[in-house]
PQR file with spaces between the fields and no chain letter, atoms N, CA, C, O and H, PARSE charges and radii, in Angstrom:
ATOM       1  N    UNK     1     -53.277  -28.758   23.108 -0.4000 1.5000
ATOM       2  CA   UNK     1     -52.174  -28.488   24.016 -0.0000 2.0000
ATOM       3  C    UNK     1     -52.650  -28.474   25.468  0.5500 1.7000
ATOM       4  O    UNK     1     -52.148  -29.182   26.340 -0.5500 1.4000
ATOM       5  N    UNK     2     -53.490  -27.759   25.632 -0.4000 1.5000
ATOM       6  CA   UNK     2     -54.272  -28.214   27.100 -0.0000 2.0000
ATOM       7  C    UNK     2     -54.218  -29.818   27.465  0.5500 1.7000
ATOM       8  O    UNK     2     -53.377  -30.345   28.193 -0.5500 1.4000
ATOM       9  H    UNK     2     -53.898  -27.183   24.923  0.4000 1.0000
ATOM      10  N    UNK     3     -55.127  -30.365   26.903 -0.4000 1.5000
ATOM      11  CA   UNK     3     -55.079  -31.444   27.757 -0.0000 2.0000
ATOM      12  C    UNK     3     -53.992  -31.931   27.726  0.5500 1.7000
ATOM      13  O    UNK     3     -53.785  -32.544   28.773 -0.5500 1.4000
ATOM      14  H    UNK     3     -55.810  -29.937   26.311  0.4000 1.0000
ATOM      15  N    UNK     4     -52.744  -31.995   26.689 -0.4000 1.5000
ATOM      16  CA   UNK     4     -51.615  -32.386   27.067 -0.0000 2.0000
ATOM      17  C    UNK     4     -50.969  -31.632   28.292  0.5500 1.7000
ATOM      18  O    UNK     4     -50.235  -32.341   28.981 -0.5500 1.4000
ATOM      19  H    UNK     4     -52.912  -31.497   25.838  0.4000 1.0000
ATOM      20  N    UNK     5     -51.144  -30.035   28.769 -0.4000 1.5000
ATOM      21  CA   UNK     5     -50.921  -29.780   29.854 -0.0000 2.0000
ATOM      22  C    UNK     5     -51.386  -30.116   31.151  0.5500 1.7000
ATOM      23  O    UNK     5     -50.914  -29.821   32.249 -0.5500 1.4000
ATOM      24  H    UNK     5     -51.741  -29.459   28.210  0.4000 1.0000
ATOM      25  N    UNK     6     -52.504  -30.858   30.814 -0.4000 1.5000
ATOM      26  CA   UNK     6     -53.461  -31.001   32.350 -0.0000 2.0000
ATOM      27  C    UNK     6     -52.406  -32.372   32.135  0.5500 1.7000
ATOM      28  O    UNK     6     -51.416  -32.307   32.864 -0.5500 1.4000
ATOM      29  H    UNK     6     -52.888  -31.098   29.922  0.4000 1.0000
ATOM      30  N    UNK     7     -52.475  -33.678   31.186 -0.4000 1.5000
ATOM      31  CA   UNK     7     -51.892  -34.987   31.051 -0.0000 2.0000
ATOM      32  C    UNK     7     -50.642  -34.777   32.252  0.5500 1.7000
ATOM      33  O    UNK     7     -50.542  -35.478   33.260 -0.5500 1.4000
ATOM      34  H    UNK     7     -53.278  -33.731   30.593  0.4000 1.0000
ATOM      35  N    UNK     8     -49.789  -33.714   31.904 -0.4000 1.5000
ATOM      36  CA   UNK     8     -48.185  -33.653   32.109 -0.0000 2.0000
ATOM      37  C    UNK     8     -48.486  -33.176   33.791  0.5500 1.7000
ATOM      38  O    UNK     8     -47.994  -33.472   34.880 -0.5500 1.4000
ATOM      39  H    UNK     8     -49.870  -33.145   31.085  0.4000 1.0000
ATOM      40  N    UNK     9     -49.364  -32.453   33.399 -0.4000 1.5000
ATOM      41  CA   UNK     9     -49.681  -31.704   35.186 -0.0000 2.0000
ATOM      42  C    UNK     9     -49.703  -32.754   36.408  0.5500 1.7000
ATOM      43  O    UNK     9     -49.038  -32.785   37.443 -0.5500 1.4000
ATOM      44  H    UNK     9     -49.763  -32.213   32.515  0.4000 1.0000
ATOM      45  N    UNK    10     -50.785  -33.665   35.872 -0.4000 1.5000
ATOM      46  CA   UNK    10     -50.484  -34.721   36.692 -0.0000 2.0000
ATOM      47  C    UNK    10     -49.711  -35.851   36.968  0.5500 1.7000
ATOM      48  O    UNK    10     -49.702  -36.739   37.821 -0.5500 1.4000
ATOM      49  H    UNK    10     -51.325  -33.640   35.030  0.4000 1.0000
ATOM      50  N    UNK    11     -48.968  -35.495   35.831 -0.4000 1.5000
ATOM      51  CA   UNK    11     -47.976  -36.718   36.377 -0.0000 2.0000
ATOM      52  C    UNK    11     -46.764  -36.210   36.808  0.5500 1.7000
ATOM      53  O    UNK    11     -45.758  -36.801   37.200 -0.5500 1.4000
ATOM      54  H    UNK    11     -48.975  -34.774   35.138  0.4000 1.0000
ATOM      55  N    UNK    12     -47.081  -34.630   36.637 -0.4000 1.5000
ATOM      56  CA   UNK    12     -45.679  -34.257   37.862 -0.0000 2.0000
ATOM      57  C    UNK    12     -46.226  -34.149   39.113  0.5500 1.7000
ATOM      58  O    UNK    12     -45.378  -34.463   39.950 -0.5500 1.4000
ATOM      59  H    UNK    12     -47.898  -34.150   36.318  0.4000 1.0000
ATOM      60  N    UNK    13     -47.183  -33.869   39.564 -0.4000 1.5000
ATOM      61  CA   UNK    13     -48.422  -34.245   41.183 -0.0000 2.0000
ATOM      62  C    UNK    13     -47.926  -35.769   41.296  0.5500 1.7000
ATOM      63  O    UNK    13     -47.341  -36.076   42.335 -0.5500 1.4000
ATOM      64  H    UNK    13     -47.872  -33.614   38.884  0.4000 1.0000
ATOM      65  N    UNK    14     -48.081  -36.574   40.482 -0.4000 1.5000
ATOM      66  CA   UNK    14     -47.800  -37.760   40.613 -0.0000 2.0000
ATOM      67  C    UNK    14     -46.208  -38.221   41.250  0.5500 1.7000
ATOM      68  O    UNK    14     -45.981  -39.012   42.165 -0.5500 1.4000
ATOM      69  H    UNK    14     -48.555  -36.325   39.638  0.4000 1.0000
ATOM      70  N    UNK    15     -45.519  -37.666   40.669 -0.4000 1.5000
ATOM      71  CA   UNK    15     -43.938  -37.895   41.087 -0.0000 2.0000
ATOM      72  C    UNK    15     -43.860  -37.228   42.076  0.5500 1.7000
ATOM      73  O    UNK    15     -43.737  -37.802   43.157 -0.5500 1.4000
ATOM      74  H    UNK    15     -45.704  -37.023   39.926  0.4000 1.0000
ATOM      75  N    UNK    16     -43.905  -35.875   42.011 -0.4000 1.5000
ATOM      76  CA   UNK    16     -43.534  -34.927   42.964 -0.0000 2.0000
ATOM      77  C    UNK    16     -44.367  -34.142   44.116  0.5500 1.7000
ATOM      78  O    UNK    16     -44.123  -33.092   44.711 -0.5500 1.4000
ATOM      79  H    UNK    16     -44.005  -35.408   41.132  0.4000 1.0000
ATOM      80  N    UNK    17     -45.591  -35.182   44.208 -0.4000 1.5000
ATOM      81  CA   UNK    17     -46.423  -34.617   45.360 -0.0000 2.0000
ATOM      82  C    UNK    17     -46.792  -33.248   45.279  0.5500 1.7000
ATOM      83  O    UNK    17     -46.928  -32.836   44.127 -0.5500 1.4000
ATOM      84  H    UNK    17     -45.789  -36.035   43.725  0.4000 1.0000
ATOM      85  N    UNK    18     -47.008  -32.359   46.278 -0.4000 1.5000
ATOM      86  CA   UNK    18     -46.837  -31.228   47.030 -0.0000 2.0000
ATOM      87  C    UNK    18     -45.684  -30.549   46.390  0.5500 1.7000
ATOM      88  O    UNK    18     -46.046  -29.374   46.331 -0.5500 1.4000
ATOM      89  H    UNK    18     -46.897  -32.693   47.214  0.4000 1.0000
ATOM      90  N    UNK    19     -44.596  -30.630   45.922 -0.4000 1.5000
ATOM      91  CA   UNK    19     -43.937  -29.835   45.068 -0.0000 2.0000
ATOM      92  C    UNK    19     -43.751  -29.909   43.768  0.5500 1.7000
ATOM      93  O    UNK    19     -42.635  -29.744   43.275 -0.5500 1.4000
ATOM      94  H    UNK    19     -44.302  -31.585   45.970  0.4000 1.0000
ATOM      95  N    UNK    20     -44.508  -30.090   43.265 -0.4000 1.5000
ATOM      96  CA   UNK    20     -45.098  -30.161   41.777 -0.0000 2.0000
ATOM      97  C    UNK    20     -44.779  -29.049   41.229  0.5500 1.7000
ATOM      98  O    UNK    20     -44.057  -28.895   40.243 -0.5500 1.4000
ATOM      99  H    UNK    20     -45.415  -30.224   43.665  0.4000 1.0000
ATOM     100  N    UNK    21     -45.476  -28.003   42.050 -0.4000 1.5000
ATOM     101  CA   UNK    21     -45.742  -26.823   41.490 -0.0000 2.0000
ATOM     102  C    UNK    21     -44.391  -26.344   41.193  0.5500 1.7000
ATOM     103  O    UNK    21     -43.916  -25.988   40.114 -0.5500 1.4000
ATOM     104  H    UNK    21     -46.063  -28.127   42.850  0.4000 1.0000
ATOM     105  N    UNK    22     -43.624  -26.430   42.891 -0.4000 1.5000
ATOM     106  CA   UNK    22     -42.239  -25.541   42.902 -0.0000 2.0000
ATOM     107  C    UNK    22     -41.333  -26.171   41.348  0.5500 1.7000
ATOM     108  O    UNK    22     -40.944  -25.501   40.392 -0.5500 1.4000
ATOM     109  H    UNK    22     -44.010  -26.719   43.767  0.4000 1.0000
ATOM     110  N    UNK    23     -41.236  -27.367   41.533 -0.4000 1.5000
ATOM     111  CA   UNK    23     -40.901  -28.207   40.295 -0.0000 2.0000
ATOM     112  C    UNK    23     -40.965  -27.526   39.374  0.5500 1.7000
ATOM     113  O    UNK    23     -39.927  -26.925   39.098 -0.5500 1.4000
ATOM     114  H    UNK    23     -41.552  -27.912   42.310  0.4000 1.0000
ATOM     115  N    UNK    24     -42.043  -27.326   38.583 -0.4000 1.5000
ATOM     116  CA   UNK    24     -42.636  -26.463   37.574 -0.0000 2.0000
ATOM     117  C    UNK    24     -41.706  -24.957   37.122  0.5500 1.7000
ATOM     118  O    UNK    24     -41.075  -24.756   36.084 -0.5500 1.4000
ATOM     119  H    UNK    24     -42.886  -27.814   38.807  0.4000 1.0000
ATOM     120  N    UNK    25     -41.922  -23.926   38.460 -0.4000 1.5000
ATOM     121  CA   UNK    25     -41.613  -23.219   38.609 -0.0000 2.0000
ATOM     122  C    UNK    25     -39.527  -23.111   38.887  0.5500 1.7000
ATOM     123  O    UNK    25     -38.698  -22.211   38.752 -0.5500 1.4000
ATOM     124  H    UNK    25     -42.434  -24.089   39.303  0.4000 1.0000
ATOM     125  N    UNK    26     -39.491  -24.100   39.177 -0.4000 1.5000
ATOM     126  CA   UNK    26     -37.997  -23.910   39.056 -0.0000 2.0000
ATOM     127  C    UNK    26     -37.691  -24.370   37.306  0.5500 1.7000
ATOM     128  O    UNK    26     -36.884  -23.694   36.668 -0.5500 1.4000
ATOM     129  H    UNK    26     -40.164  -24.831   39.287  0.4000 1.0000
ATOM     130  N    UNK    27     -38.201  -25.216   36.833 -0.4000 1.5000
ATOM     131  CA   UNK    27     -37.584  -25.399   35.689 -0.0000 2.0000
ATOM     132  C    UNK    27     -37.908  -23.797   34.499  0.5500 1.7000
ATOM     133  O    UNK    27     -37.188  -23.387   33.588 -0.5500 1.4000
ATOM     134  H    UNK    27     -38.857  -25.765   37.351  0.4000 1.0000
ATOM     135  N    UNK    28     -39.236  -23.241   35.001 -0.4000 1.5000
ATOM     136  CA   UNK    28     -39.485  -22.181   34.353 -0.0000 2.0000
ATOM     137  C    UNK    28     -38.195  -21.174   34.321  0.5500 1.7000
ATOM     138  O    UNK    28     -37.822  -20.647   33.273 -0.5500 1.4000
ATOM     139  H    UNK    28     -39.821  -23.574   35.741  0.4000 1.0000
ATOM     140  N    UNK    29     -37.638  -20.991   35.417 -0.4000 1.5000
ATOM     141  CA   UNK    29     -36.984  -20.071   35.872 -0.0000 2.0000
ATOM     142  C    UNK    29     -35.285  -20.202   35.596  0.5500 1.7000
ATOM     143  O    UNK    29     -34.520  -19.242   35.504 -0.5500 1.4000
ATOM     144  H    UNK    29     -37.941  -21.419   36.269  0.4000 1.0000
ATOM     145  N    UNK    30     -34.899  -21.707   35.486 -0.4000 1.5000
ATOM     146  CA   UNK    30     -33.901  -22.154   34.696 -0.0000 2.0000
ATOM     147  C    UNK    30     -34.015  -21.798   33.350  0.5500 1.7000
ATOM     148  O    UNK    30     -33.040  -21.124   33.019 -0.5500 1.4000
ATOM     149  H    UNK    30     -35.521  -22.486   35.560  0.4000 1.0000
ATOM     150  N    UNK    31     -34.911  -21.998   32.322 -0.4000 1.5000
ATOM     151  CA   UNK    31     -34.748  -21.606   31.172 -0.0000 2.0000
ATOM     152  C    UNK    31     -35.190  -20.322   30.990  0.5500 1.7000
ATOM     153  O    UNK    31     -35.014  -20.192   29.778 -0.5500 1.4000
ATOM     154  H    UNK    31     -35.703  -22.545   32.591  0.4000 1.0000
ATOM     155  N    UNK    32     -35.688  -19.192   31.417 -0.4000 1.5000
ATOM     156  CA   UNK    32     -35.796  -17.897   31.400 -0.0000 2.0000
ATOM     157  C    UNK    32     -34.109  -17.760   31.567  0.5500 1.7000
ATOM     158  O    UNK    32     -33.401  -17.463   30.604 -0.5500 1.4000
ATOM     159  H    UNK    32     -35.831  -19.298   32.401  0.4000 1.0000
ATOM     160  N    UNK    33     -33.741  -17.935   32.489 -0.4000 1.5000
ATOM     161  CA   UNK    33     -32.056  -17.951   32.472 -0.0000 2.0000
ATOM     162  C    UNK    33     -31.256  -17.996   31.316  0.5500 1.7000
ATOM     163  O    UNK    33     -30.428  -17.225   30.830 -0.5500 1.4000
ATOM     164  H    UNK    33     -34.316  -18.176   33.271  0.4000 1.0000
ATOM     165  N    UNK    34     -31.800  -19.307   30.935 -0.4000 1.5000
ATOM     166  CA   UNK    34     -30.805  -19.252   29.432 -0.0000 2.0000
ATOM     167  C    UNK    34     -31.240  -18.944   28.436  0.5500 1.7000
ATOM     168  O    UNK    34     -30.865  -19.293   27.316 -0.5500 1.4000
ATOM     169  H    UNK    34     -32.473  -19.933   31.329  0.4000 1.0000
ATOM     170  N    UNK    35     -32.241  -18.124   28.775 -0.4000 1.5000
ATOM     171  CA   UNK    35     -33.428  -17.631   27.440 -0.0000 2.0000
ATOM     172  C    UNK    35     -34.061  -17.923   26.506  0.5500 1.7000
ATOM     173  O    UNK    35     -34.234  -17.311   25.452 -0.5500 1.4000
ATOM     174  H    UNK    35     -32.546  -17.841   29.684  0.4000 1.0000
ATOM     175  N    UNK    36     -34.593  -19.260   26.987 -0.4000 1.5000
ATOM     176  CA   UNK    36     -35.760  -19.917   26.335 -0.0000 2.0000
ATOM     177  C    UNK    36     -36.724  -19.866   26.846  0.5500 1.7000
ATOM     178  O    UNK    36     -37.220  -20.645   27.660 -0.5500 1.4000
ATOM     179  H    UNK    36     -34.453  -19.757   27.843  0.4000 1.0000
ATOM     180  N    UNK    37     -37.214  -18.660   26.299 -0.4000 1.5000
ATOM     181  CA   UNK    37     -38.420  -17.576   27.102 -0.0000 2.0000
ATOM     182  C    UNK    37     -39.510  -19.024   26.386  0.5500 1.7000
ATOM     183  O    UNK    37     -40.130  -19.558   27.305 -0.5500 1.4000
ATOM     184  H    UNK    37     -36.812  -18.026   25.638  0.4000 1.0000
ATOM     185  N    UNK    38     -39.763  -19.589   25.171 -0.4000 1.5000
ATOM     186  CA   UNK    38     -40.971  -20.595   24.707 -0.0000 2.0000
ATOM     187  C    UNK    38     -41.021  -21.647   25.848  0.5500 1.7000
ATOM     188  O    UNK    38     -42.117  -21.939   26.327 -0.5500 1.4000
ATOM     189  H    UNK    38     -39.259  -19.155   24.425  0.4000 1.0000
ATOM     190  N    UNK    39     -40.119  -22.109   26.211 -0.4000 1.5000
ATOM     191  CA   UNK    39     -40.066  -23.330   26.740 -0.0000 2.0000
ATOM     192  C    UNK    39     -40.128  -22.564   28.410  0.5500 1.7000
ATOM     193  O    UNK    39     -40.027  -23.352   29.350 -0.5500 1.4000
ATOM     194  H    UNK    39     -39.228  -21.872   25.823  0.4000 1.0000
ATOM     195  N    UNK    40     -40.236  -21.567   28.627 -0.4000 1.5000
ATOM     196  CA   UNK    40     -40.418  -21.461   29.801 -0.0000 2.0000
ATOM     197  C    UNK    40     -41.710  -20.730   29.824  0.5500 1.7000
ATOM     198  O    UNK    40     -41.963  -20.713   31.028 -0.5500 1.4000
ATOM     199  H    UNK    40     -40.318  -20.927   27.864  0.4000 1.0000
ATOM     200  N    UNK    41     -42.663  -20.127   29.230 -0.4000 1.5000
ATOM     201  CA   UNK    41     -43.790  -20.283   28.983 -0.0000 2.0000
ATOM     202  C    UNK    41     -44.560  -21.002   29.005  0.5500 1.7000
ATOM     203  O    UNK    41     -45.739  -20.840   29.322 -0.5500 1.4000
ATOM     204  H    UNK    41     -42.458  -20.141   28.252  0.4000 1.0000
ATOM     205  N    UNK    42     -43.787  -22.349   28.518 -0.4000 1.5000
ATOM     206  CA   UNK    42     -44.747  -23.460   28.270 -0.0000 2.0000
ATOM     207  C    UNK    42     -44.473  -24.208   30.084  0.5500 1.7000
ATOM     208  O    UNK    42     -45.317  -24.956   30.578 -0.5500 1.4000
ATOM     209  H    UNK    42     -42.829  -22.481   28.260  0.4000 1.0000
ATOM     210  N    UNK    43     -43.340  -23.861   30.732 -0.4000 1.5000
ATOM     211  CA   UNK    43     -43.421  -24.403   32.276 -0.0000 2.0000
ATOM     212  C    UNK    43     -44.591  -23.372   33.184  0.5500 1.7000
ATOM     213  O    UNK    43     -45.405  -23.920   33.928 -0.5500 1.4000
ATOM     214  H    UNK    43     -42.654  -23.253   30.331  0.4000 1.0000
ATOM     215  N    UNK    44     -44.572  -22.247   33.066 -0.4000 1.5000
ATOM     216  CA   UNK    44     -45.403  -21.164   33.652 -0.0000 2.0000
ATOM     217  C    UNK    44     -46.667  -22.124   33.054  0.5500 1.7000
ATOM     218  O    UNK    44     -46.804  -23.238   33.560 -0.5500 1.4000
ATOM     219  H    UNK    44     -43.911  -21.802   32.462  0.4000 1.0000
ATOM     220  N    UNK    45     -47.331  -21.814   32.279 -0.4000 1.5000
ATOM     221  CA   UNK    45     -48.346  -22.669   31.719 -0.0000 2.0000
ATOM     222  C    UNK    45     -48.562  -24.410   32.708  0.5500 1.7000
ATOM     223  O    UNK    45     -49.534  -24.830   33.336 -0.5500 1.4000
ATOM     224  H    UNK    45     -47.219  -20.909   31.868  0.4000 1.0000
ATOM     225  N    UNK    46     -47.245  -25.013   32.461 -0.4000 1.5000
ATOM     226  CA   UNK    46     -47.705  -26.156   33.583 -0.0000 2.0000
ATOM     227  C    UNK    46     -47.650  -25.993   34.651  0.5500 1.7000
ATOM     228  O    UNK    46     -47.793  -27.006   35.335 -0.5500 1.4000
ATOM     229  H    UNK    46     -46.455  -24.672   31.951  0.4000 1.0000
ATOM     230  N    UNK    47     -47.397  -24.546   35.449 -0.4000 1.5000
ATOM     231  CA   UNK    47     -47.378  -24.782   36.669 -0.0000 2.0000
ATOM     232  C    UNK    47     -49.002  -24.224   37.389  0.5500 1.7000
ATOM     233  O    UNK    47     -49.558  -24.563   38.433 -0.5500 1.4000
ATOM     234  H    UNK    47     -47.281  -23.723   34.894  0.4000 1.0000
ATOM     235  N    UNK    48     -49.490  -23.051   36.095 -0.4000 1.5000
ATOM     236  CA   UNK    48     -50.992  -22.732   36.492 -0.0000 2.0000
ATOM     237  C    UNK    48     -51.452  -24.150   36.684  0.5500 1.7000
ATOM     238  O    UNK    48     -51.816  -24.584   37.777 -0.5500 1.4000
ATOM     239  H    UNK    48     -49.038  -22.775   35.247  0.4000 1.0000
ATOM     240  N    UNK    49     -51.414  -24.972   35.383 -0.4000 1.5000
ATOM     241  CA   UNK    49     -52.396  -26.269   35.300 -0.0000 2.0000
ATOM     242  C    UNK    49     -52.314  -27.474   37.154  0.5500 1.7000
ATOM     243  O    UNK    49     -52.994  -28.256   37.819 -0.5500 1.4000
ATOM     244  H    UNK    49     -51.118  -24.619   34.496  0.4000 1.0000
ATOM     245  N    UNK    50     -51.086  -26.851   37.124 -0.4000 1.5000
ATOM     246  CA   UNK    50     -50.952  -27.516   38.650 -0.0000 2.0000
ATOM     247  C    UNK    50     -51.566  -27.064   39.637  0.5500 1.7000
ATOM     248  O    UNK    50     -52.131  -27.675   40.544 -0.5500 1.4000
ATOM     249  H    UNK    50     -50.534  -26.216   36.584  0.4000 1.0000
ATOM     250  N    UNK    51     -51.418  -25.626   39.401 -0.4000 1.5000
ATOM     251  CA   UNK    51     -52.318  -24.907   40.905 -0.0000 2.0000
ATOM     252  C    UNK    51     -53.950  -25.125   40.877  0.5500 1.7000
ATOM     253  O    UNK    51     -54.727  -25.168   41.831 -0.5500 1.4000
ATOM     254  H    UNK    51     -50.959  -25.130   38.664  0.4000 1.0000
ATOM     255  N    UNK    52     -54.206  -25.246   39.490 -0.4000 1.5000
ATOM     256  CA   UNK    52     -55.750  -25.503   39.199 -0.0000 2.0000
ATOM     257  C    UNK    52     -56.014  -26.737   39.598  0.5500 1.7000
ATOM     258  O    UNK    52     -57.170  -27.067   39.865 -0.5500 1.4000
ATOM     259  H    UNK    52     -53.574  -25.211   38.716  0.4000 1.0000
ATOM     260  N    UNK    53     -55.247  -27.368   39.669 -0.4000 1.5000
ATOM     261  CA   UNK    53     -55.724  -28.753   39.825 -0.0000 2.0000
ATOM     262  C    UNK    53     -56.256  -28.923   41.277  0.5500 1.7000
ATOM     263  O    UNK    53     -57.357  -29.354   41.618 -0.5500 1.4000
ATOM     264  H    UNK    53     -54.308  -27.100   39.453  0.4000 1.0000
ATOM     265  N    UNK    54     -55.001  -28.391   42.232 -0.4000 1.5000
ATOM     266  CA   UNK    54     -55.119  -28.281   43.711 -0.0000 2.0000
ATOM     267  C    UNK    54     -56.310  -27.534   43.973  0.5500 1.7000
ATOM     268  O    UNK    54     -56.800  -27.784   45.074 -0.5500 1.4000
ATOM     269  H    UNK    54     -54.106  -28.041   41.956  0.4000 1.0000
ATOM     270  N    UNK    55     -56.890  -26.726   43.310 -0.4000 1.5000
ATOM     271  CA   UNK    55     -58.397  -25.971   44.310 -0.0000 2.0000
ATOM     272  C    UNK    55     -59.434  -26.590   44.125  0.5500 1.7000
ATOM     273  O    UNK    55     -59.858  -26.643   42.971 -0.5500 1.4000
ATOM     274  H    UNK    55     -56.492  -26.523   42.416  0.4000 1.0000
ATOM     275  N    UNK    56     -59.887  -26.999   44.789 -0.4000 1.5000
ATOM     276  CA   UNK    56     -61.237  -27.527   45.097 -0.0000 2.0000
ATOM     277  C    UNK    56     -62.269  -27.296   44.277  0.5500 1.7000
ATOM     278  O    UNK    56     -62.315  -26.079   44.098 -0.5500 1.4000
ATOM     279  H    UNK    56     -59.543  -26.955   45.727  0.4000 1.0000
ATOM     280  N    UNK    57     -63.237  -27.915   43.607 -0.4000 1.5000
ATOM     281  CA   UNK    57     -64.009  -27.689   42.480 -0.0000 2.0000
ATOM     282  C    UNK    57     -65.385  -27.637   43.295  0.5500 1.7000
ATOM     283  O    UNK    57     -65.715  -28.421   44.184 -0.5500 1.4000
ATOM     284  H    UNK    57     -63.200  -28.903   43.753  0.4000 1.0000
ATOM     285  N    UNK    58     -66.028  -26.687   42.868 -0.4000 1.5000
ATOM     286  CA   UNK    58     -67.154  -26.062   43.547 -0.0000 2.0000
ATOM     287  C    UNK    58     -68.659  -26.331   42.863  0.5500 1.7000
ATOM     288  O    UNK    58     -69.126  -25.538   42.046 -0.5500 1.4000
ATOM     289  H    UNK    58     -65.759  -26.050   42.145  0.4000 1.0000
ATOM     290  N    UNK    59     -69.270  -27.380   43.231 -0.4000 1.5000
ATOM     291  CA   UNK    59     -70.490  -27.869   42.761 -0.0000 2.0000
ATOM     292  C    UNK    59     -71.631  -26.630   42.075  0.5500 1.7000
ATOM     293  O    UNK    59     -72.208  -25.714   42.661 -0.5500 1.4000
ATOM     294  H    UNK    59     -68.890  -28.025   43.895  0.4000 1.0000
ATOM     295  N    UNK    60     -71.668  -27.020   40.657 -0.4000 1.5000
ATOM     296  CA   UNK    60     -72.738  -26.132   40.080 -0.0000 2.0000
ATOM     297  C    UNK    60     -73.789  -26.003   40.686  0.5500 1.7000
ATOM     298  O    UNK    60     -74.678  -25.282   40.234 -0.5500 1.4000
ATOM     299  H    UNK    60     -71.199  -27.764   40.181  0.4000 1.0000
């Protein structure tokens, strides 16, 4: 399921630039609404994989 989250992560970076994340986070927040707490778990979940993506990776 991960790498299918990192897969999906980037191809919403891909469409949606710089609001990827918000993206993410609004659809989370739509289905908490109608109380599909799974499926909005699983957006919270793609929206970490998004923010991770954006920080800078720090040489071992």
């Amino acid at each position: 399921m991960t790498q299918d989250l990192t897969f999906f992560a980037e191809a919403l970076v891909f469409a949606h630039g710089h609001r990827a994340e918000c993206e993410a986070a609004l659809h989370a927040e739509l289905c908490e609404k109608s109380g599909n707490m799974e499926t909005a778990d699983t957006w919270r979940r793609l929206q970490k994989a998004i923010r991770d993506q954006a920080r800078p990776r720090l040489a071992a």
